[in-house]
C-alpha positions as protocol buffer text, in pm:
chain_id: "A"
residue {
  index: 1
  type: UNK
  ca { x: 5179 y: 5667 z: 10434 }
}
residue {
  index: 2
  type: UNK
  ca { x: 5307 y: 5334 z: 10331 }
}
residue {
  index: 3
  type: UNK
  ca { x: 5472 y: 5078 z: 10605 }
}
residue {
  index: 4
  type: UNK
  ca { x: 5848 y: 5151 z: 10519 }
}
residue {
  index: 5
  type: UNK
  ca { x: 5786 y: 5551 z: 10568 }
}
residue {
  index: 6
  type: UNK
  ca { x: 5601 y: 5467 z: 10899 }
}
residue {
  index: 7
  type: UNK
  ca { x: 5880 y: 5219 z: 11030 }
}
residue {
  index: 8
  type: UNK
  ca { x: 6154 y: 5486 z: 10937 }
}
residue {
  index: 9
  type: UNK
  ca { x: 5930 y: 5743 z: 11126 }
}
residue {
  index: 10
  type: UNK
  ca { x: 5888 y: 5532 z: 11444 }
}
residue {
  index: 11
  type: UNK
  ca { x: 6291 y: 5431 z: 11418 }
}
residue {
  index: 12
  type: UNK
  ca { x: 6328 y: 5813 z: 11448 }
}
residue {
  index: 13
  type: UNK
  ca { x: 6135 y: 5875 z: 11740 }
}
residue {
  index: 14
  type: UNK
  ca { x: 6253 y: 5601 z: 11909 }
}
residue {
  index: 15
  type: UNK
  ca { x: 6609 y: 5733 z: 11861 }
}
residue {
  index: 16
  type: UNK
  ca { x: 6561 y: 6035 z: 11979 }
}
residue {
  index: 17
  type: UNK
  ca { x: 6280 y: 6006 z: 12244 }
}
residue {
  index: 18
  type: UNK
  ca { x: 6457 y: 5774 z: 12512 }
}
residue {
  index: 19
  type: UNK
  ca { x: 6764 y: 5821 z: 12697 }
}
residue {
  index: 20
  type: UNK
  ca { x: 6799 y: 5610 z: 12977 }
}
residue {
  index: 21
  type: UNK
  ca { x: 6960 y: 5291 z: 12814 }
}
residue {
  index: 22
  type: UNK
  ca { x: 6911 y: 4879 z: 12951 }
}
residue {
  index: 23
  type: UNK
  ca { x: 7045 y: 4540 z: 12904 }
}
residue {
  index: 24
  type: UNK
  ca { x: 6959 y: 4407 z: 12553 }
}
residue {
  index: 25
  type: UNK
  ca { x: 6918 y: 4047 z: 12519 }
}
residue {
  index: 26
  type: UNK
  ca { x: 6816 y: 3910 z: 12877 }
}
residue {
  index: 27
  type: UNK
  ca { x: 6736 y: 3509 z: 12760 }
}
residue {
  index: 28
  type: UNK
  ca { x: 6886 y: 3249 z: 12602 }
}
residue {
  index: 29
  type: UNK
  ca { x: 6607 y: 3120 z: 12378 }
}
residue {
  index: 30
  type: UNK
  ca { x: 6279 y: 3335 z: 12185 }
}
residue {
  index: 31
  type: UNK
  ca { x: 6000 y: 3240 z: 11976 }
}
residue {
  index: 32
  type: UNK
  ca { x: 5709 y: 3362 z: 11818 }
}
residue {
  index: 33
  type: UNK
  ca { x: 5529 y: 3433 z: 11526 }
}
residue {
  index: 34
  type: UNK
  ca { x: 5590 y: 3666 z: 11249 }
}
residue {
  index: 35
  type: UNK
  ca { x: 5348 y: 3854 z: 11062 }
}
residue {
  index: 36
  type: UNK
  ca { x: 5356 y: 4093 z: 10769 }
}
residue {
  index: 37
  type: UNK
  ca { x: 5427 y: 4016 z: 10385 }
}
residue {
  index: 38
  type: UNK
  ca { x: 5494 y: 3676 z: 10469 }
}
residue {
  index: 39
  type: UNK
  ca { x: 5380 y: 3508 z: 10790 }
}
residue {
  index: 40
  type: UNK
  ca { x: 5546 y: 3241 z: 10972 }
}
residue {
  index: 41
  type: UNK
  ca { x: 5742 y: 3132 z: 11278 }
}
residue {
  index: 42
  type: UNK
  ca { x: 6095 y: 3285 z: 11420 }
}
residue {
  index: 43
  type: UNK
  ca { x: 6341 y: 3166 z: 11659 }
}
residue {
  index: 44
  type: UNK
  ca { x: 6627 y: 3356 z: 11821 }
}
residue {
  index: 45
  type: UNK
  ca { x: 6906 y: 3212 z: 12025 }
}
residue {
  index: 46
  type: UNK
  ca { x: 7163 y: 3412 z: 12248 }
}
residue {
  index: 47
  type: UNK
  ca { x: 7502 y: 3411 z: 12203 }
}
residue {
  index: 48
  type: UNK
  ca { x: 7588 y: 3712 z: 12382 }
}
residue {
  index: 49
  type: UNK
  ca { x: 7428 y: 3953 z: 12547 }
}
residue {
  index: 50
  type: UNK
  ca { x: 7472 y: 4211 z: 12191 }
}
residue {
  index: 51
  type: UNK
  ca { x: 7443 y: 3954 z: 11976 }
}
residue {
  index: 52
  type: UNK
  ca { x: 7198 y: 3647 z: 11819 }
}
residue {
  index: 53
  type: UNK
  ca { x: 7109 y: 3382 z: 11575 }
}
residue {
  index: 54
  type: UNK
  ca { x: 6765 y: 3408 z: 11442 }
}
residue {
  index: 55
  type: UNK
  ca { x: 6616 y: 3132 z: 11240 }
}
residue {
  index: 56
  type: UNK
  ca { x: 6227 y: 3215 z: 11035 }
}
residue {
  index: 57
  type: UNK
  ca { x: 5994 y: 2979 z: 10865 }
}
residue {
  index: 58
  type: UNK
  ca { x: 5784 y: 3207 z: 10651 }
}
residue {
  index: 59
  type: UNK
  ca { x: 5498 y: 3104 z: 10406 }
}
residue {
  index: 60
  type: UNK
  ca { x: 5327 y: 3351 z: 10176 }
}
residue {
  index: 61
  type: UNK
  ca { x: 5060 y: 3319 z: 9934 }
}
residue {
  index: 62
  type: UNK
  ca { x: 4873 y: 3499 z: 9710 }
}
residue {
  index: 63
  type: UNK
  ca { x: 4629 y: 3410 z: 9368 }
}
residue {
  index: 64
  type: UNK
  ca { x: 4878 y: 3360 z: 9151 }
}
residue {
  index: 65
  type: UNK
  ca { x: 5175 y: 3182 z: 9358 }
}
residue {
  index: 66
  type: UNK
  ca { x: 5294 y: 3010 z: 9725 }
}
residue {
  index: 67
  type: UNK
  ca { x: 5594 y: 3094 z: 9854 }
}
residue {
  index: 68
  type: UNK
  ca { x: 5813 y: 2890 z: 10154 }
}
residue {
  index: 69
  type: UNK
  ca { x: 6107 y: 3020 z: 10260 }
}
residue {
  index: 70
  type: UNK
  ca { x: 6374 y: 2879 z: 10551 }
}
residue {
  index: 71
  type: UNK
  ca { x: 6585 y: 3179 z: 10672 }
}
residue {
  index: 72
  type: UNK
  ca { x: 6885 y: 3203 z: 10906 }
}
residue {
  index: 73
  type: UNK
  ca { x: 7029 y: 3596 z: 11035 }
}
residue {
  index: 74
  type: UNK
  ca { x: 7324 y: 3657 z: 11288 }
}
residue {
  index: 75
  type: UNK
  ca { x: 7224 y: 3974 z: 11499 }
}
residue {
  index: 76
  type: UNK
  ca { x: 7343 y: 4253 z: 11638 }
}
residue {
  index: 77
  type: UNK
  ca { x: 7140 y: 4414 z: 11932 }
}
residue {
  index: 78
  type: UNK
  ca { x: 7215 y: 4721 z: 12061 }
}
residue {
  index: 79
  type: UNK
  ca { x: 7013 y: 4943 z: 12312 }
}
residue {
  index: 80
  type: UNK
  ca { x: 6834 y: 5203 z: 12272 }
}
residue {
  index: 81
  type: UNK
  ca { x: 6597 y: 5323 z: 12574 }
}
residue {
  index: 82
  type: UNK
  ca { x: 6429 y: 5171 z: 12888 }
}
residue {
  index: 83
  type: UNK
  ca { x: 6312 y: 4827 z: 12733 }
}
residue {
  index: 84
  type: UNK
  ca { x: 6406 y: 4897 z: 12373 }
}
residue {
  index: 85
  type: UNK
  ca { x: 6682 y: 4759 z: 12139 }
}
residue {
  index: 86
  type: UNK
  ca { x: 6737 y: 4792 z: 11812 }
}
residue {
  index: 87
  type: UNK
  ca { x: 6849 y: 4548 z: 11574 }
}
residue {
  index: 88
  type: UNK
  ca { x: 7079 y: 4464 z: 11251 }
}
residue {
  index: 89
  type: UNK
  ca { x: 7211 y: 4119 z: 11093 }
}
residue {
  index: 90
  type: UNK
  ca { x: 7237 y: 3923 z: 10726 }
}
residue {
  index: 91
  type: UNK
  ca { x: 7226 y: 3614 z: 10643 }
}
residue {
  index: 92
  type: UNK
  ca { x: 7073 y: 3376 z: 10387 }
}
residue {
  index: 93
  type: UNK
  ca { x: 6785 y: 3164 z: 10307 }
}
residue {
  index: 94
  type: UNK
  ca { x: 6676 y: 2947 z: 10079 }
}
residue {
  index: 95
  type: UNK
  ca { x: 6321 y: 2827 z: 9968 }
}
residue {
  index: 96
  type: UNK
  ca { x: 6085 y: 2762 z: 9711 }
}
residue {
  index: 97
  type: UNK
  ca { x: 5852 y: 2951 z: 9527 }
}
residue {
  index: 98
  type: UNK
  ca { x: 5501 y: 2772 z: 9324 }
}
residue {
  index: 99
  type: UNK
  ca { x: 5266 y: 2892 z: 9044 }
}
residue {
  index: 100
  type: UNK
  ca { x: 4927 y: 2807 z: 9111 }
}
residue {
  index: 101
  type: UNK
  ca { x: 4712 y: 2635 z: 8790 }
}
residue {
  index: 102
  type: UNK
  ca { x: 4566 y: 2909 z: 8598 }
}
residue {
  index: 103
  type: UNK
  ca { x: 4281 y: 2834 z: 8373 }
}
residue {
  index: 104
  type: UNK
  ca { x: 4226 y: 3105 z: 8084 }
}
residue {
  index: 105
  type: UNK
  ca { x: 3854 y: 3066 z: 7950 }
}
residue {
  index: 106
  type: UNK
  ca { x: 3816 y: 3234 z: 7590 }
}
residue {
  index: 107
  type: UNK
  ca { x: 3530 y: 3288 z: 7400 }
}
residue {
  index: 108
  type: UNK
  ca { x: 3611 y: 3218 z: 6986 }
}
residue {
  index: 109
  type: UNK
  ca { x: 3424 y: 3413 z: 6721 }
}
residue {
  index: 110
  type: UNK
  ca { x: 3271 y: 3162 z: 6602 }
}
residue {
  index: 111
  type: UNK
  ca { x: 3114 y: 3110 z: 6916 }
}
residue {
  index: 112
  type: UNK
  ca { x: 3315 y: 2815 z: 7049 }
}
residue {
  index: 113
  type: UNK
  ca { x: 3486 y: 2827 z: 7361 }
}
residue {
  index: 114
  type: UNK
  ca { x: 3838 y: 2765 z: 7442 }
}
residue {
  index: 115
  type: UNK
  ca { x: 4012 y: 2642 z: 7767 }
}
residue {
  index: 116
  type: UNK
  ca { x: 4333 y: 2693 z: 7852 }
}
residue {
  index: 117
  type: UNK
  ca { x: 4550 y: 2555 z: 8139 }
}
residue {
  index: 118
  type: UNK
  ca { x: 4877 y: 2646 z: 8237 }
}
residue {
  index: 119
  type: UNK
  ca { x: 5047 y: 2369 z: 8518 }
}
residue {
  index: 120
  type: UNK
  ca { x: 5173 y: 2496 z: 8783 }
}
residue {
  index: 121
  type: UNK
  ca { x: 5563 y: 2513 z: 8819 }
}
residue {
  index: 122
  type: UNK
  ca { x: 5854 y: 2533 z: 9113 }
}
residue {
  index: 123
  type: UNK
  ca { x: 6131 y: 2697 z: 9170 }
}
residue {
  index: 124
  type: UNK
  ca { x: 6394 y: 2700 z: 9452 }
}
residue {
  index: 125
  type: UNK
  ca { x: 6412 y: 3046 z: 9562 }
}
residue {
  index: 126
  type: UNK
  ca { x: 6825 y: 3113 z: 9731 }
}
residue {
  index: 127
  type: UNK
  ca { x: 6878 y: 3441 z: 9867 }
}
residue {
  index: 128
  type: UNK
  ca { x: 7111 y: 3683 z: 10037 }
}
residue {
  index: 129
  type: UNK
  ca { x: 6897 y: 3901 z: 10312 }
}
residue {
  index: 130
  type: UNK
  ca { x: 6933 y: 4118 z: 10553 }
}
residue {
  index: 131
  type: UNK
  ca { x: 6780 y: 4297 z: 10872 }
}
residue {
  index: 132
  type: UNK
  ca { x: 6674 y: 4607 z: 11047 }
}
residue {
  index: 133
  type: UNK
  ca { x: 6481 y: 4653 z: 11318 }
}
residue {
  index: 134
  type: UNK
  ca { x: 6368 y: 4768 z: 11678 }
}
residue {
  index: 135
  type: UNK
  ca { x: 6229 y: 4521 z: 11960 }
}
residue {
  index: 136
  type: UNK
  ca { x: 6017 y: 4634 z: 12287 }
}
residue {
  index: 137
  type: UNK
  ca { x: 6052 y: 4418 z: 12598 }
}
residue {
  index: 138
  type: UNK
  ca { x: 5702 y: 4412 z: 12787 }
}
residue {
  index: 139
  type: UNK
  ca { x: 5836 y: 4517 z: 13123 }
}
residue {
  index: 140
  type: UNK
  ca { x: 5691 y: 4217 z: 13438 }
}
residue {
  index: 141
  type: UNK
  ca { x: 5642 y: 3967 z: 13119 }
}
residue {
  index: 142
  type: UNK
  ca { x: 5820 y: 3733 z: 12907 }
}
residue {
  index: 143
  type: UNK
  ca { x: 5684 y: 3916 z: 12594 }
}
residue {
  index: 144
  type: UNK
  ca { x: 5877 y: 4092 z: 12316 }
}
residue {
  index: 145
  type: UNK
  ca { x: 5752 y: 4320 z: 12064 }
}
residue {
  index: 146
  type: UNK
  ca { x: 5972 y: 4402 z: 11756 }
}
residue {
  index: 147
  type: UNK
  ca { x: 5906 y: 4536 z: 11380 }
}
residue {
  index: 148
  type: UNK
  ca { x: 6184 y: 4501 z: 11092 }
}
residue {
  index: 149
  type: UNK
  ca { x: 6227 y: 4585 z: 10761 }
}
residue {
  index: 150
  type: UNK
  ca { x: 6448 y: 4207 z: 10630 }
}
residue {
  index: 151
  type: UNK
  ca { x: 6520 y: 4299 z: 10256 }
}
residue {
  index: 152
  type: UNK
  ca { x: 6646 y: 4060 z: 10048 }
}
residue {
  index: 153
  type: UNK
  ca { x: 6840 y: 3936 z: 9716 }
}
residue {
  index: 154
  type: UNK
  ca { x: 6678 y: 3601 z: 9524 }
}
residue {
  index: 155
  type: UNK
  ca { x: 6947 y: 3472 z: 9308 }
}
residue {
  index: 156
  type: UNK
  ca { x: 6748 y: 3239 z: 9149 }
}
residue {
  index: 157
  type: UNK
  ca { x: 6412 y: 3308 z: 9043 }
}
residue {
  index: 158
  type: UNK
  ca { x: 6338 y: 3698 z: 8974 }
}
residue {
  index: 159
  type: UNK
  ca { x: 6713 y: 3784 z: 9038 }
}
residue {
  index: 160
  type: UNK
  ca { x: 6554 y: 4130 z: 9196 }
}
residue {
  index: 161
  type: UNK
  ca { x: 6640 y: 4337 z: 9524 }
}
residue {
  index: 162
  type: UNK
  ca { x: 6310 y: 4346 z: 9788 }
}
residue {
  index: 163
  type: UNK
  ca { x: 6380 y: 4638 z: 9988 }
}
residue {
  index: 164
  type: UNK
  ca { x: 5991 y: 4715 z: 10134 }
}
residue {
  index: 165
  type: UNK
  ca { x: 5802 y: 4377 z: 10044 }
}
residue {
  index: 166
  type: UNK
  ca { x: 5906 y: 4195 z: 10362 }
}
residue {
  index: 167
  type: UNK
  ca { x: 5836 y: 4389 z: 10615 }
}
residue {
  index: 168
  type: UNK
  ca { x: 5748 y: 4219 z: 10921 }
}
residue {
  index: 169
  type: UNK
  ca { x: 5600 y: 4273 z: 11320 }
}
residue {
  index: 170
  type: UNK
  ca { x: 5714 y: 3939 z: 11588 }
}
residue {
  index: 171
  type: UNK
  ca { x: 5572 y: 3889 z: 11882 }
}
residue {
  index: 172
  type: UNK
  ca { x: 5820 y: 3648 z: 12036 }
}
residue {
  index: 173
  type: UNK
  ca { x: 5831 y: 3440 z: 12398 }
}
residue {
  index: 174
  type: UNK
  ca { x: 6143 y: 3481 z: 12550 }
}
residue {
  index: 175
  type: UNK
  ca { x: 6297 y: 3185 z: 12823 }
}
């Protein structure tokens, strides 16, 4: 089962598992880390007690490319069960996006060999994104627990929609 069938799965049990509802956002200031396609560092701000400003510094890499990206999401929480909230909010971000150096080795007919490299080259990545997701308060701690699904839009480099690629679990610090 891939990760966006599992989070839709776990959204649905949630939602119809709990009844008994609590107070959704219960501090002014969170942060953590974020993990998933891209990993990085998030920070959430109150502004009400349904609603949020989340800022996340992601980095991803792979062979072929890096990727940096600074995003910003307004939030709205709403609850759900004992603990639990979930979560929607858009927003933008806006980035950049590196080719590694590739060197292509080929061996010639004639025996020779041939070495090819191809310099690496930037791009500033712009987007339109968006979020979806549910977060678990550890009860007696200052820990939070939440997974999300934050599709996206780039404008500028593949001009594509991500809709599973960047999904993501936080484990935040809340004071």
């Amino acid at each position: 089962m891939n990760k966006a069938s599992w989070l839709i799965l776990t959204l649905g049990i949630m939602l119809l598992s709990f009844g008994k509802v609590s107070a959704q956002l219960d501090t002014q200031h969170a942060v953590g880390g974020r993990f998933g396609s891209a990993t990085g560092f998030s920070y959430r701000y109150t502004l009400a007690e349904d609603r949020a400003v989340q800022g996340i510094m992601s980095l991803q890499s792979n062979s072929k490319s890096r990727r940096f990206r600074l995003v910003g999401l307004y939030e709205f929480h709403k609850p759900l069960a004992e603990n639990f909230t979930w979560f929607y909010g858009f927003g933008g971000s806006v980035g950049s996006s590196r080719d590694k150096d590739v060197v292509t080795t080929t061996t010639n007919p004639d025996g020779s060999v041939t070495t090819r490299r191809t310099d690496n080259k930037s791009e500033l990545a712009l987007s339109i994104d968006g979020i979806i997701g549910v977060e678990y308060a550890i009860p007696t701690t200052p820990l939070s627990i939440s997974v999300d699904l934050k599709p996206y839009f780039d404008f500028l480099q593949e001009s594509s929609i991500r809709l599973i690629d960047p999904f993501g679990l936080t484990i935040r610090y809340k004071f």
